[in-house]
Phi, psi and omega in degrees: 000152191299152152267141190291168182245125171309284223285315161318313179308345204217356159087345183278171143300171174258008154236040172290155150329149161262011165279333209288309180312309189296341170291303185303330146308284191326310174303306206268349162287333168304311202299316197250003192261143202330313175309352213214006177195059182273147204078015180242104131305332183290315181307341196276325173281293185317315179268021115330274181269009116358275155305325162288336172261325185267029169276350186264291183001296197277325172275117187329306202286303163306355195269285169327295162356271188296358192247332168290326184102020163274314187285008181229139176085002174095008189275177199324091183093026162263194199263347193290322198263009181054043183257331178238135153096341169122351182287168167285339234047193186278117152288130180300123206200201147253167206339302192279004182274315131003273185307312144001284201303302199313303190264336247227285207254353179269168164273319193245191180250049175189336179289304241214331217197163116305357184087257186263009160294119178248171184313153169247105180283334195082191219265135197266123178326148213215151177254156178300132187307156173277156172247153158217173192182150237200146158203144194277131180211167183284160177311308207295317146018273160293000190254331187277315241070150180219175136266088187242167199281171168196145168236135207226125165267132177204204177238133195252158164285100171336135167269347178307292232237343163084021156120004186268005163091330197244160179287098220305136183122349166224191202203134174318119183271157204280151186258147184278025159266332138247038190018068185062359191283335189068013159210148151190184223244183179203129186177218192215158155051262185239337166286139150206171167263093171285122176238148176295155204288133162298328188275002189244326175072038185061008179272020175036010186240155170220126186278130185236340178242038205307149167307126184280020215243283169274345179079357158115038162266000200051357189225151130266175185272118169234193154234098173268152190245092173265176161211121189266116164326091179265123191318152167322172161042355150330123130294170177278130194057038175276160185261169159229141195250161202190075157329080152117025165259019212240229191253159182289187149300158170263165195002056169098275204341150173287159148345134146278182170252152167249155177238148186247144172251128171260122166246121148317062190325141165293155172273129164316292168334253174314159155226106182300127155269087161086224168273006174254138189252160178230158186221145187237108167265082170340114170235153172264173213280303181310342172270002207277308183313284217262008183067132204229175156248129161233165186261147149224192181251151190258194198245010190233356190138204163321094181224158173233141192253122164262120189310129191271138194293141193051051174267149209244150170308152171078356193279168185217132181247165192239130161294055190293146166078015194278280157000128181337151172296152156271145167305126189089320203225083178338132154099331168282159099308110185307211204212130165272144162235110193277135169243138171266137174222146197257079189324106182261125167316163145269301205250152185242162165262165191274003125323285183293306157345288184310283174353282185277001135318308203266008143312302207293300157344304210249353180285126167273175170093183167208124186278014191253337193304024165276311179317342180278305224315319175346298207257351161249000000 
């Protein structure tokens, strides 16, 4: 493939000064750079490959290189023949594809690339941070579903500066420490290391004039208001997620998200387990004995359960499909599970005393001999 000529690129001779290449980088980046021609893509290439010649240009060491026919065509220490470091070589392509390969697309210093450099692209879309936020609702609630409000502080796009930082009537200028690139390196020779620009903070920009609204941050401070759709069946401390609610983006990047924490009042009644409810259902000793029918209450009313004659404290009966919806899985239910606890008097009438003497008479057995039979 041809080699491109740097210097056609930057408009210069090929025994310019490097102060001359560098007035000449400067021009032309004022001239393509993306901020100053948004939506041209064609300005958008140029000044790509802009920037790619004057990474060779500008460094004496890459110059001389490129000036022997080494980082281009396969010659001595270039970049052409992919042999080394894990590259390909140039795939055929245009100019800017060409520059790609060079700075861009290798894994090593001799295959492929420069490695970890990237294009100057300008300031890269940045996605929004997430919000959370918790709102409190009744059991029942959490058993129907609700709507319920909610106000959220958050960040806004300036309506002064429409989010761009500067103080309307001017405009962020490119910064001259990485010529707009928003990064830039440290090293020796043909090796280096890219880091975001310090004086830029990787925004390729420098606001010289901030916005009096916002102060150059592009966002102010709101309170947004929704009303969030909390699903059937949520528990305390389900989250609900609410896409593209949460703060914006930067330079064109989407929205975060917010997720709301569901809090839950407790029931008297119900204990939530999981997708299941539990219920502790009072029984007196006589229906526990001879077995009872009783009511208990359901999450739609009333039903009745029949107690089994000798039923023991703790035993458990199961409602199935009775039970709150599940989350995820339309159309199911959970399950209640009623537990009998064994109503005891703390205190007797001297009626009743008599009673359970004369109960006590007539009971056989001893409920404790199991415990012996073992050990004699």
């Amino acid at each position: 493939m041809a080699r491109p000529d740097l210097y056609k690129t930057l408009g210069v001779d090929k025994k310019a000064s490097a102060e001359e290449i560098k007035k000449a980088h400067r021009k032309l980046v004022r001239q393509y750079h993306p901020d100053r021609n948004p939506g041209d893509t064609a300005a958008e290439a140029k000044f790509k490959e802009v920037q790619a010649a004057y990474d060779v240009l500008g460094d004496p060491e890459k110059r001389k290189q490129y000036d022997r026919g080494g980082l281009f065509g396969g010659g001595a220490g270039g970049f052409g023949g992919g042999t080394a470091g894990g590259g390909g070589g140039f795939d055929a392509g245009s100019f800017s594809d060409i520059f790609s390969n060079i700075f861009g697309g290798g894994t090593g210093p001799a295959g492929g690339g420069a490695g970890t450099r990237r294009g100057p692209t300008g300031p890269r879309p940045e996605r929004g941070g997430d919000l959370e936020a918790s709102v409190s609702i009744s059991f029942q609630q959490a058993i129907d579903g609700a709507q319920v409000p909610l106000q959220v502080p958050t960040s806004q796009t300036c309506g002064t500066c429409r989010g761009a930082g500067a103080k309307p009537g001017t405009s962020p200028t490119i910064c001259p420490r990485c010529s707009g690139r928003g990064i830039e390196a440290q090293g020796q020779g043909l090796f280096s290391i890219s880091q975001p620009c310090r004086r830029c903070e990787g925004t390729g920009t420098i606001v010289e004039h901030p916005c009096p609204t916002c102060g150059g941050s592009g966002a102010t401070r709101t309170v947004k208001k929704y009303r969030v759709n909390i699903p059937a069946g949520v528990q305390d401390g389900s989250k609900v997620r609410l896409a593209g609610k949460g703060e914006p983006g930067r330079h064109g990047g989407p929205p975060g998200d917010l997720y709301v924490l569901t809090r839950v009042d407790p029931s008297p009644i119900f204990r939530r387990k999981g997708d299941n409810l539990e219920v502790e259902v009072p029984l007196s000793i006589p229906e526990a004995m001879r077995g009872a029918e009783v009511e208990v209450p359901t999450l739609d009313g009333r039903k009745t359960l029949r107690v089994p004659a000798g039923t023991k404290h703790g035993t458990v009966q199961r409602l199935r499909g009775a039970g709150p919806p599940k989350l995820g899985a339309t159309g199911t239910r959970g399950d209640i599970h009623y537990r009998f606890v064994i109503d005891v008097p703390t205190e007797l009438s001297k009626e009743q005393s008599e009673a359970v003497e004369r109960l006590q008479a007539v009971l056989t057995g001893d409920p404790r001999a199991q415990l012996f039979e073992a050990t004699t």
